[in-house]
N, C-alpha and C positions, 0 to 999 in steps of 0.2 A: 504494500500500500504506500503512496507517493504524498508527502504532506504537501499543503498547500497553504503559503504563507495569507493568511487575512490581515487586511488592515481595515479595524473597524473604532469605533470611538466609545471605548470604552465606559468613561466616565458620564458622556450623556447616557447610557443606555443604563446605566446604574441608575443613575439619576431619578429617569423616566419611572424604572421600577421603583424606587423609595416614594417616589410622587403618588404614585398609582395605586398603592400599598401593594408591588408584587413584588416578585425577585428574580434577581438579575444573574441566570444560570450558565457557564460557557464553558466547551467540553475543548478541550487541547487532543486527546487522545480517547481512543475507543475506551479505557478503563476510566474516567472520568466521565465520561459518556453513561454508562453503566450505571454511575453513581448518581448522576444529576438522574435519572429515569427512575430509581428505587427511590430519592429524594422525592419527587412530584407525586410519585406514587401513592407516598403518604399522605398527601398533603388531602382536602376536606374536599370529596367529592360528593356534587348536586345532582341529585335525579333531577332531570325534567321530563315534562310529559307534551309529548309529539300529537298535533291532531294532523290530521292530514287529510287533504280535500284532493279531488279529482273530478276534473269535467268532460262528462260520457255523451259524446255525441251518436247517433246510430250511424251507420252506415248503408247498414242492411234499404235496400228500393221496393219496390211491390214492381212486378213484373208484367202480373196482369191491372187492367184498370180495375176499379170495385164494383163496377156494373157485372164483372162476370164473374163474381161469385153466386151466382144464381146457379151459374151454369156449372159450376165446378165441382167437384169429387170430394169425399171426404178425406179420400188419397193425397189429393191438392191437385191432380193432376184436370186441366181444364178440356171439356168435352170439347168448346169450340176451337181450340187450337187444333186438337186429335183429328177433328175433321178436318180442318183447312190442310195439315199435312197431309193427308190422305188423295186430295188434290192432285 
């Protein structure tokens, strides 16, 4: 693994977290890494509760017009088409 030198500004991001009441975590290597993750881990975790909405359009057409359900099958299958193909 190739390290990769950051330059970031430390002291504002400190900052930011003491302002914000949070804390200001920064991993140098994988085993620091490790640590800051079992740290957070601890720390006071919030259930929230998800609603979640969805808007169902149909898609589904009517194939035949509704005048020929007079004509039609219980099958679905429509008499007056059966004829015209017979044609």
């Amino acid at each position: 693994m190739q390290m990769v030198p950051v330059d970031i500004d430390e002291p504002t991001l400190q900052q930011i977290a003491s302002i914000t009441g949070g804390q200001y975590f920064r991993a140098t290597n994988n085993s620091s890494l490790k640590s800051i993750y079992a740290e957070i881990d601890k720390m006071e975790k919030t259930k929230i509760s998800v609603r979640e909405f969805s808007k169902k359009q149909e898609e589904y057409t009517r194939i035949a017009p509704s005048s020929c359900s007079d004509c039609c099958s219980s099958s679905g299958s429509c008499a007056s088409l059966s004829s015209r193909e017979s044609l």
